[in-house]
LOPAFI-738766 format. One record per residue: z, x negated, y negated of N, C-alpha, C in turn. Coordinates in nm, 4 decimals. Layout:
BEGIN
{{Z,X,Y},{Z,X,Y},{Z,X,Y}}
...
# end
This chain:
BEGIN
{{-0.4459,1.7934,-0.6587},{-0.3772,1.6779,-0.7142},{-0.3080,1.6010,-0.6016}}
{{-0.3101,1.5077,-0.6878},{-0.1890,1.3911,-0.5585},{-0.1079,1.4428,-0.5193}}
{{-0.0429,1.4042,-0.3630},{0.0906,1.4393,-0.3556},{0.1845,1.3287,-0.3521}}
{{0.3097,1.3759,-0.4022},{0.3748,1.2024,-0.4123},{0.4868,1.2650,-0.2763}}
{{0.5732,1.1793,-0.1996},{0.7103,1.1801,-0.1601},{0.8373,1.0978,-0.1687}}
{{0.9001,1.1064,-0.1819},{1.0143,0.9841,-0.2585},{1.0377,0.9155,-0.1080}}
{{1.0597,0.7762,-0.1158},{1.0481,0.6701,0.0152},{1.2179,0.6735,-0.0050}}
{{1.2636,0.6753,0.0784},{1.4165,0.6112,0.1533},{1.4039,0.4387,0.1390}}
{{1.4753,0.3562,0.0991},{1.4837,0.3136,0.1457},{1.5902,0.2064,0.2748}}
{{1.6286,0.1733,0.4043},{1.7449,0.1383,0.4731},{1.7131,-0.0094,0.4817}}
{{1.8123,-0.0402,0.4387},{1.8284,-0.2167,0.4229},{1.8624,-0.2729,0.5757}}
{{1.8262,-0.3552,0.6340},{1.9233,-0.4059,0.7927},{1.9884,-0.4849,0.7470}}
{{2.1506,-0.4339,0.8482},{2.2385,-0.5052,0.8045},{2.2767,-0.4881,0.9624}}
{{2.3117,-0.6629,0.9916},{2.4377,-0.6482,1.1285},{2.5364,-0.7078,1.0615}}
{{2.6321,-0.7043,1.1944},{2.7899,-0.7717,1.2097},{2.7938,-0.9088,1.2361}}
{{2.8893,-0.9119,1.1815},{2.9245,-1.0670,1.1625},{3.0117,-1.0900,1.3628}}
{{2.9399,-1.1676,1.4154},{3.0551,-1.1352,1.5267},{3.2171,-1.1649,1.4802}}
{{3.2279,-1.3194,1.4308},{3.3666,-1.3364,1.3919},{3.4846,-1.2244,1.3525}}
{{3.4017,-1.1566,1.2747},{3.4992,-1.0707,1.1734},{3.4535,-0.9135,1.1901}}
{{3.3310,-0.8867,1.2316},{3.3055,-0.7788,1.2278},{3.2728,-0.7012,1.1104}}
{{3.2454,-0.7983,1.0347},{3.1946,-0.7339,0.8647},{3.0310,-0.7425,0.8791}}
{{2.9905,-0.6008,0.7891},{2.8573,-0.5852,0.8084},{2.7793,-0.6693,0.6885}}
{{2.6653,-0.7605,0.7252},{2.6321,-0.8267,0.6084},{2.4518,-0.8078,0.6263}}
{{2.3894,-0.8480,0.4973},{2.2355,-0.8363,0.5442},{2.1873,-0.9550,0.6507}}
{{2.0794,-0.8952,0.6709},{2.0543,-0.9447,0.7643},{1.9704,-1.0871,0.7124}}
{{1.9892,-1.2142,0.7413},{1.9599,-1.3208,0.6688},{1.8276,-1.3816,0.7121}}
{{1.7720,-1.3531,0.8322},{1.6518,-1.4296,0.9107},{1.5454,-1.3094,0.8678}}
{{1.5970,-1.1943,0.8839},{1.4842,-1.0909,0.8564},{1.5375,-0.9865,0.7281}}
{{1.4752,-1.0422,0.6209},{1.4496,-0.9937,0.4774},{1.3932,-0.8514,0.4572}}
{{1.4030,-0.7735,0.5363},{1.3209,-0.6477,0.5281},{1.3512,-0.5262,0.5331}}
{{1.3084,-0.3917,0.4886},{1.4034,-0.2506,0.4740},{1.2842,-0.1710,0.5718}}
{{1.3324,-0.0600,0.6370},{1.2691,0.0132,0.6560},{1.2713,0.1344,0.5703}}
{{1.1410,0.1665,0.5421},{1.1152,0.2809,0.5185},{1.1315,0.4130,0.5623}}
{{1.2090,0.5401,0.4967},{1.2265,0.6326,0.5689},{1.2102,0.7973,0.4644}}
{{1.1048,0.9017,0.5442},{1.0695,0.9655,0.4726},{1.1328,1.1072,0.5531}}
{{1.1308,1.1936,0.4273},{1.2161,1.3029,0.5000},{1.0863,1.4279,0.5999}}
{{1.1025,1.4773,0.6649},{1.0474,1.5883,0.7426},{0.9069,1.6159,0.7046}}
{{0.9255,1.6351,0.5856},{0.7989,1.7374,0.5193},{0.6943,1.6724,0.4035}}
{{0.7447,1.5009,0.4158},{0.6579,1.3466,0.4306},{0.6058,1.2785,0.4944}}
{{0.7065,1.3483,0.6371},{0.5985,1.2603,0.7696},{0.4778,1.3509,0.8427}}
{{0.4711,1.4697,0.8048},{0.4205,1.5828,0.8346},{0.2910,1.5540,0.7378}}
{{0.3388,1.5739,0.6143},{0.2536,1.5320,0.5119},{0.1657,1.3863,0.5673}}
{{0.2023,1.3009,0.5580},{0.1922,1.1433,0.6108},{0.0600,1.1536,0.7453}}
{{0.1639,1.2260,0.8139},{0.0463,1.2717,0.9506},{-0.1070,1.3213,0.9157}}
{{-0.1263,1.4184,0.8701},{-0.1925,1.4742,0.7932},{-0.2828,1.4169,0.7717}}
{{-0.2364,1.3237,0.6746},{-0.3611,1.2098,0.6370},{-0.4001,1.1288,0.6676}}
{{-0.2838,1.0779,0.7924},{-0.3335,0.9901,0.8590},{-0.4346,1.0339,1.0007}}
{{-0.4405,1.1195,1.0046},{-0.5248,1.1502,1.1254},{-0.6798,1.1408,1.1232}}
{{-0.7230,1.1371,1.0147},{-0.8508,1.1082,1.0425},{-0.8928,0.9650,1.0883}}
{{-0.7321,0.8458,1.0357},{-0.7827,0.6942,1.1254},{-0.7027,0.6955,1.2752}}
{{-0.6844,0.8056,1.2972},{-0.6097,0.7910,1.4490},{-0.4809,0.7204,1.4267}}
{{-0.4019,0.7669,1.3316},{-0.2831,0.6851,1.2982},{-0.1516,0.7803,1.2528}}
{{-0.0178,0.7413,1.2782},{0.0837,0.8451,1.2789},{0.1588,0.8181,1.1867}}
{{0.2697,0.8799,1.0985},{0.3290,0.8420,0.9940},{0.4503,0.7698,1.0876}}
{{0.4858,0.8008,1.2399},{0.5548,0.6854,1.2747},{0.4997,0.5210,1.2900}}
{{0.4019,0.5440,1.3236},{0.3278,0.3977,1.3475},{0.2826,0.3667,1.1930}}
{{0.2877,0.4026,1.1059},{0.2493,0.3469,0.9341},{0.3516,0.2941,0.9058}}
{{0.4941,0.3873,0.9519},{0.5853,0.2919,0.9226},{0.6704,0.1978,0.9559}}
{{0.6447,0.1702,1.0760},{0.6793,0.0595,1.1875},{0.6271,-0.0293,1.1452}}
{{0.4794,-0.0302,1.1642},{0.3851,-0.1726,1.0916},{0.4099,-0.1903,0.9286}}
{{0.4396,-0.1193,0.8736},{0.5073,-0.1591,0.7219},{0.6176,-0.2179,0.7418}}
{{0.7108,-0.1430,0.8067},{0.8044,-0.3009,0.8059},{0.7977,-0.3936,0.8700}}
{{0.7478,-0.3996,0.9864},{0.6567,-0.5684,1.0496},{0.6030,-0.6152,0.8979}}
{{0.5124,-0.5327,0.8648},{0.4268,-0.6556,0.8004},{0.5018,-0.6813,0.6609}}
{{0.6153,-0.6141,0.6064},{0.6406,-0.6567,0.4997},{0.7588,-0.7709,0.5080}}
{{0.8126,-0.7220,0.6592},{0.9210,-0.8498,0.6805},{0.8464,-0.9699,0.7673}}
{{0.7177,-1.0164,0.7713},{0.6281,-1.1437,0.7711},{0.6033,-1.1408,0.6868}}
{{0.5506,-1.0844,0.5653},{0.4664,-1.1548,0.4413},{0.6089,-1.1486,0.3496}}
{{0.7356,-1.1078,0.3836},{0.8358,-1.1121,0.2768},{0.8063,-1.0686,0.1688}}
{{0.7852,-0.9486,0.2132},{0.7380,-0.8524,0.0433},{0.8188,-0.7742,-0.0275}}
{{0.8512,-0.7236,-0.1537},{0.9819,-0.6765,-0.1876},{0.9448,-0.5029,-0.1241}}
{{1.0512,-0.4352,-0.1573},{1.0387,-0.3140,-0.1431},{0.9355,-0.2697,-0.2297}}
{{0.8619,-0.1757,-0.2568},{0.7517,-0.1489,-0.3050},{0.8307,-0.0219,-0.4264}}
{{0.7714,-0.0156,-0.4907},{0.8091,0.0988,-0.6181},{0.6912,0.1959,-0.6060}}
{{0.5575,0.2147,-0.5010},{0.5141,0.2593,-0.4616},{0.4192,0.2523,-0.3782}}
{{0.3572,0.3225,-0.2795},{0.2256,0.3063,-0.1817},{0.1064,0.4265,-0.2083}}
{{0.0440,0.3872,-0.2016},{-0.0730,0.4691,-0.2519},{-0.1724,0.4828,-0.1087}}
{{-0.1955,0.5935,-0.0340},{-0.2320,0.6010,0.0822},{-0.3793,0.7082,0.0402}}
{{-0.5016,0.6139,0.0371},{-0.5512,0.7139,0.0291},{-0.6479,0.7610,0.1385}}
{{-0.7544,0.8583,0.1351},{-0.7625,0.9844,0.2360},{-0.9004,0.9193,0.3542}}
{{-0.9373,0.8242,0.2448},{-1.0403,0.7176,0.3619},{-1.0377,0.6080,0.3408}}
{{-1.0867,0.4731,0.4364},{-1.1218,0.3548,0.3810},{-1.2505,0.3372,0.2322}}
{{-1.2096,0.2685,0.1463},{-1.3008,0.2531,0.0465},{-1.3319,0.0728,0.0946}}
{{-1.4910,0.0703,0.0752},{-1.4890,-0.0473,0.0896},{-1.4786,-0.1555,-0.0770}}
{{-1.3610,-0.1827,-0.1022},{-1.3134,-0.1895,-0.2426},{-1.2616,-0.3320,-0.2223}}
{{-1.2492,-0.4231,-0.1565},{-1.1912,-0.5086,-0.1673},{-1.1919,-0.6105,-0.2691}}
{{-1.3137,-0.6225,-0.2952},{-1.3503,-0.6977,-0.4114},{-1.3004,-0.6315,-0.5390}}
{{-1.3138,-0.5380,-0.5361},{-1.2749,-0.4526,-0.7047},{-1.1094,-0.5176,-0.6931}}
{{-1.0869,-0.4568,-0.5557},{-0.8840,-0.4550,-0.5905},{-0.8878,-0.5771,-0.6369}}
{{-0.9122,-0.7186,-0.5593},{-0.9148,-0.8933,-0.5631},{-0.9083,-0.9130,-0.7109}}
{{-1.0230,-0.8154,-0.7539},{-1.0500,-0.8389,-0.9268},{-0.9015,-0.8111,-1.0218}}
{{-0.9094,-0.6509,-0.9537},{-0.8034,-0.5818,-1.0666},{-0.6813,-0.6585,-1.0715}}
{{-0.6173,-0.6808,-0.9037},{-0.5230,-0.7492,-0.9235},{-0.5050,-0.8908,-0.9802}}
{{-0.5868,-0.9845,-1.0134},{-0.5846,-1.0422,-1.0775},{-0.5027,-1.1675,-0.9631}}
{{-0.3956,-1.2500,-1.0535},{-0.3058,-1.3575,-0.9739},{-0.1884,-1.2952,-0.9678}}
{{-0.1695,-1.1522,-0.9159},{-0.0656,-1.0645,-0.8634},{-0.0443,-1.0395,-0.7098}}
{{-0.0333,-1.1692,-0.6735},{-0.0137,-1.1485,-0.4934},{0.0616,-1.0693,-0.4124}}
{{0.1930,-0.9912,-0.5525},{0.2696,-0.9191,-0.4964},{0.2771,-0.8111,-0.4628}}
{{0.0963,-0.7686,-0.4764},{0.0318,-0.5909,-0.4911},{-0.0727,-0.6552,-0.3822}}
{{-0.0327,-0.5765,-0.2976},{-0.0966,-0.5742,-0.1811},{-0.2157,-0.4487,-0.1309}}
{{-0.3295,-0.4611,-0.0636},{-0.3686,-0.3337,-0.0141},{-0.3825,-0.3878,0.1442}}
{{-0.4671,-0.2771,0.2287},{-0.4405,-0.2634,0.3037},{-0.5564,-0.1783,0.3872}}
{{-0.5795,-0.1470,0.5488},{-0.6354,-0.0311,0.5756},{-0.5965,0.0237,0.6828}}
{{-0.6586,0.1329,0.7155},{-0.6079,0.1873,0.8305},{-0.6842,0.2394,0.9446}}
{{-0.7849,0.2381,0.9539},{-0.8863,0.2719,1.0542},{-0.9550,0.1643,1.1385}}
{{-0.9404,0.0114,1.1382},{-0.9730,-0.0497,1.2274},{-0.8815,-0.1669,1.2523}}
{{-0.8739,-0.2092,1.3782},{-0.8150,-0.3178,1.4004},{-0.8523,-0.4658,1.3298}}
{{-0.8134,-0.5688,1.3208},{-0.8759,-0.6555,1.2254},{-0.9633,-0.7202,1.2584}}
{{-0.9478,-0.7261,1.4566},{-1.0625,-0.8515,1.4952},{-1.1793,-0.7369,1.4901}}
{{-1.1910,-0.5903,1.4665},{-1.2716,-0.5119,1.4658},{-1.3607,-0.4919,1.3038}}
{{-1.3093,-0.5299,1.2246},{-1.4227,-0.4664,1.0669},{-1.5625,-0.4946,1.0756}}
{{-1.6234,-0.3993,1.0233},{-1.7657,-0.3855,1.0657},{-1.8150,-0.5165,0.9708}}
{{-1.7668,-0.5426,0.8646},{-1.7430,-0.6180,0.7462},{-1.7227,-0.7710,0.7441}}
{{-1.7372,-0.8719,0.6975},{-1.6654,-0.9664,0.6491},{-1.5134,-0.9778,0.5960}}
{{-1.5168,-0.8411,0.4882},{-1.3783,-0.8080,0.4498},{-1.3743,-0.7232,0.4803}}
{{-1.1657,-0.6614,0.4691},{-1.1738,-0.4939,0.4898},{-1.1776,-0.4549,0.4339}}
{{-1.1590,-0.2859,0.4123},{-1.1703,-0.2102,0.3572},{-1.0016,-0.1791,0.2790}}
{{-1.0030,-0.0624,0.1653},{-0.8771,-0.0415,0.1736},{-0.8532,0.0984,0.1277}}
{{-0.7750,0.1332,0.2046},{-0.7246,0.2590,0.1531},{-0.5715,0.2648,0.1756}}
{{-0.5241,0.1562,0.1535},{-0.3622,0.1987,0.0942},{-0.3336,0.0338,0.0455}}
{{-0.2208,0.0875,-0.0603},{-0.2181,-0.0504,-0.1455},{-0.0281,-0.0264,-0.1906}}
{{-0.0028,-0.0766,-0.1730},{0.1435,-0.1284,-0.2042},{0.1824,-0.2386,-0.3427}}
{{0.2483,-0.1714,-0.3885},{0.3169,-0.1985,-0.5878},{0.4162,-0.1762,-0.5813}}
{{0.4703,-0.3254,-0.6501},{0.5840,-0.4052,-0.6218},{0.6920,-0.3026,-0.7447}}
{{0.6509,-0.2707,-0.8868},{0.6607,-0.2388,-0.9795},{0.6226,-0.1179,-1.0774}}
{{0.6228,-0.0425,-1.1278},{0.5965,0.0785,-1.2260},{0.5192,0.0051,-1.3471}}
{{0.5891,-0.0907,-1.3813},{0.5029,-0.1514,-1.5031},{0.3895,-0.2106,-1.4483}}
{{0.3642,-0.2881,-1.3105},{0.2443,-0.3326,-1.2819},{0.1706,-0.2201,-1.2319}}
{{0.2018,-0.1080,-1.1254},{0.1319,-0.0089,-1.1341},{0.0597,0.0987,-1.2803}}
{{0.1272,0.1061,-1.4018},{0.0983,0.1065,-1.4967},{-0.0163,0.0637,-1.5385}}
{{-0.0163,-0.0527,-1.5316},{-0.1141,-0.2090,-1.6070},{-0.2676,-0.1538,-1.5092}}
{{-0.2263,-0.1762,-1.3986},{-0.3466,-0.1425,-1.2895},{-0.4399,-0.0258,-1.2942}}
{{-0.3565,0.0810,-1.3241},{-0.3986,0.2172,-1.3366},{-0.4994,0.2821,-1.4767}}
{{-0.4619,0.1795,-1.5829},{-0.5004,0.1533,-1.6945},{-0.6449,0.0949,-1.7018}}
{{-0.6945,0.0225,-1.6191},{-0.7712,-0.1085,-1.5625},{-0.8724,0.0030,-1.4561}}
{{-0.8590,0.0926,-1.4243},{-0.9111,0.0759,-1.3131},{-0.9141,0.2442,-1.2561}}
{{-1.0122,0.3564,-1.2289},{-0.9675,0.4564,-1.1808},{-0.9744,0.4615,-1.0387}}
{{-0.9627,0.3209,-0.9592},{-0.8456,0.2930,-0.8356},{-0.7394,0.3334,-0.8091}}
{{-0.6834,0.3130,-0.8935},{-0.5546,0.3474,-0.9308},{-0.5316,0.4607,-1.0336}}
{{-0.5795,0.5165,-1.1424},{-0.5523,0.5799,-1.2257},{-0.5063,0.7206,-1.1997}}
{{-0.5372,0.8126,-1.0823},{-0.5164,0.9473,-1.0268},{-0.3868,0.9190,-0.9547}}
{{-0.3816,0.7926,-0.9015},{-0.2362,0.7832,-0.7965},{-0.1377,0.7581,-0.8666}}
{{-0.1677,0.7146,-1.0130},{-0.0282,0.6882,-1.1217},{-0.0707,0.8280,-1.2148}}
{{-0.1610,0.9282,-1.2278},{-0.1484,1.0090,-1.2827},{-0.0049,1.0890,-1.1552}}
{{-0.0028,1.0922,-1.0660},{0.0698,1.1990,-0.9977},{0.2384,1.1940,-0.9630}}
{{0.2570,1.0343,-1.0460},{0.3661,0.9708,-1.0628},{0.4374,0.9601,-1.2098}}
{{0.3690,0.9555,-1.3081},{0.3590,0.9233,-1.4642},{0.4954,0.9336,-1.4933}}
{{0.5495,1.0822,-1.4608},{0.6379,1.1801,-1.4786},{0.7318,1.1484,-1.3922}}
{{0.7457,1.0781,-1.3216},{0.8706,1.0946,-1.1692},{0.9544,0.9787,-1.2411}}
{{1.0599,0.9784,-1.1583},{1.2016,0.9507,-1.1881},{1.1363,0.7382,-1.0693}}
{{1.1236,0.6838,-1.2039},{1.0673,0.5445,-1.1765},{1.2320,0.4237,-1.1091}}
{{1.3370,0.4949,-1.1211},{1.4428,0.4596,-1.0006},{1.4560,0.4531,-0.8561}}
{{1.2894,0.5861,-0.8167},{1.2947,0.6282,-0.6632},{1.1715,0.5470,-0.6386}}
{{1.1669,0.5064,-0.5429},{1.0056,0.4730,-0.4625},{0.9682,0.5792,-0.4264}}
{{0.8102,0.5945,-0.3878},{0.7125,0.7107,-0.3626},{0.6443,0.6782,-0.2943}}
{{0.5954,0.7650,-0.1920},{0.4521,0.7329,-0.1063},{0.3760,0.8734,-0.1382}}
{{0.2357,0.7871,-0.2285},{0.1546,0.9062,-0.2994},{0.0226,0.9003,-0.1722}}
{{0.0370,1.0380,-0.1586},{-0.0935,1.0335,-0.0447},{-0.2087,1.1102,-0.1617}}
{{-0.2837,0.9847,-0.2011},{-0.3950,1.0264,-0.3236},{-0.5108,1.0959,-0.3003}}
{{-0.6000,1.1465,-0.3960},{-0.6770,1.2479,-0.3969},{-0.8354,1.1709,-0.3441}}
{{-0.9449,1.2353,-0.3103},{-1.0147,1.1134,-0.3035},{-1.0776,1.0398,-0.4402}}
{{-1.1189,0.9467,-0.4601},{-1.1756,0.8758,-0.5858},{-1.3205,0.9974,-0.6152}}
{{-1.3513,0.9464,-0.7429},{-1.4689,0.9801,-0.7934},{-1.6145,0.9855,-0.7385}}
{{-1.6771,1.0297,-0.6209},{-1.7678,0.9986,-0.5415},{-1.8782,0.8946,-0.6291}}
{{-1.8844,0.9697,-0.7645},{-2.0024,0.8578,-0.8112},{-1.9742,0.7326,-0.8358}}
{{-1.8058,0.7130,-0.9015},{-1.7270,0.5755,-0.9420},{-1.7548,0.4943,-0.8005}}
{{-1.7030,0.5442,-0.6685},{-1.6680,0.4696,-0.5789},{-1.7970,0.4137,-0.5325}}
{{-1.9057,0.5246,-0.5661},{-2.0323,0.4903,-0.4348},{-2.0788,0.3580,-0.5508}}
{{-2.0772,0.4027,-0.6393},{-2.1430,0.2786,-0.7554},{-2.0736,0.1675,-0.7274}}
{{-1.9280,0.0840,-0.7457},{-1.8077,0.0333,-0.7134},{-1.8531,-0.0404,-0.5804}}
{{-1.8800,0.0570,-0.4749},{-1.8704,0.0122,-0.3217},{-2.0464,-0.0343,-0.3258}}
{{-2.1207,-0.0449,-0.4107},{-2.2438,-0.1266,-0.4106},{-2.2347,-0.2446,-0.4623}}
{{-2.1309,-0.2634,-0.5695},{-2.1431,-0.3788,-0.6069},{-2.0161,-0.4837,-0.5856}}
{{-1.9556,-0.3992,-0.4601},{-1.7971,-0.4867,-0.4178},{-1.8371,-0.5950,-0.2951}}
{{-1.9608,-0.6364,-0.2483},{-1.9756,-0.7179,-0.1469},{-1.9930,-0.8444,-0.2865}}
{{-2.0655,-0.8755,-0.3427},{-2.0747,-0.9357,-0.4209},{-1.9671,-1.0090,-0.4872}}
{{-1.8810,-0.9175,-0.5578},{-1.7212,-0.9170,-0.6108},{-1.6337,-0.9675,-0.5087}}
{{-1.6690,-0.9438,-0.3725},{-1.5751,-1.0324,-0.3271},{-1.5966,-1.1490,-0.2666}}
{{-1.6852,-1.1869,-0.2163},{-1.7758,-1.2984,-0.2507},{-1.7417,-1.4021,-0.3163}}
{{-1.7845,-1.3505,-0.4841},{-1.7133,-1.4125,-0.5786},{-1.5605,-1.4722,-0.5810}}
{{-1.4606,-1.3812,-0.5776},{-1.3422,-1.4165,-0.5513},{-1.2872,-1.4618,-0.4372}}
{{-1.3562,-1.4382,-0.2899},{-1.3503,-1.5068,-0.2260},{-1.4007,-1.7101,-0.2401}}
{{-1.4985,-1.7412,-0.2539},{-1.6028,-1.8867,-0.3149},{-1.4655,-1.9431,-0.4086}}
{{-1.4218,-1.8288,-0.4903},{-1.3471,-1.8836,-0.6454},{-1.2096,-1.9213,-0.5625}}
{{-1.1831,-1.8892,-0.4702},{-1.0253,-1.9310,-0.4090},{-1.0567,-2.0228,-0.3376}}
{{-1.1284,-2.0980,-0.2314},{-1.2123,-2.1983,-0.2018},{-1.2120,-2.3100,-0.2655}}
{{-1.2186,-2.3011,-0.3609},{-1.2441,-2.4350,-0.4431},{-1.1071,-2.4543,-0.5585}}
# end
């Protein structure tokens, strides 16, 4: 089964020089993420098969969430390879820009692809992770391993792999699908 870990999250805050009162930080909107011992261990783990560290996952998460100004996430879903899914996610998510995915094994000017791939996806919400998971067994194993958890904490679920037959079927007909939704934003 999935494993989930509850995310920290630390807000930046400096000083005011005048006064010396600590306030957020106003130019950069963004929290870092922080996981305890036996999450980054975990984290590592899975990240090693893209040559990637649970320190460097979470460095570039907060780069990239304090450029795209993204809220804190109510969860991340990291899973164990790239799926070439882009088109499915484009679909599922619908006009939800605020559910993001993501990958981790190549640089960007590098995809073998047109699009990337994804194997981690970031949800803004419990009720939209819900909705998604419902829609889609993309998602459905990474909100099975959450269902039950205390929906006050954020989580980083390092998920199980997908359905070999769902995905391989899925990943035949996702060049197409994104295509589509790619052409359909275009115009």
């Amino acid at each position: 089964m999935a494993q989930r870990y509850p995310i920290g999250i630390a807000h930046g805050y400096s000083r005011r020089e005048q006064d010396g009162i600590l306030t957020p930080w106003q130019s950069h909107q963004f929290a870092h993420l922080v996981l305890d011992a036996k999450a980054m261990e975990a984290l590592d783990r899975a990240l090693e098969p893209f040559s990637q560290t649970a320190e460097g996952f979470l460095f570039l998460d907060s780069l990239t969430r304090s450029r795209a100004n993204l809220p804190d996430p109510a969860a991340i879903v990291v899973f164990p390879r790239d799926y070439q899914l882009a088109g499915h996610f484009l679909q599922l998510r619908g006009d939800r820009v605020d559910v993001k995915c993501s990958f981790c094994s190549y640089r960007p000017g590098d995809l073998p692809r047109a699009y990337p791939p994804v194997s981690i996806i970031y949800i803004p919400d419990w009720e939209i992770f819900a909705d998604l998971a419902s829609k889609s067994p993309l998602l459905a194993g990474a909100w099975d391993s959450v269902a039950g958890a205390d929906k006050r904490q954020s989580w980083i679920i390092l998920a199980d792999p997908l359905s070999e037959p769902w995905a391989s079927n899925a990943e035949t007909t996702d060049d197409a699908l994104f295509r589509t939704f790619r052409d359909n934003r275009q115009h």
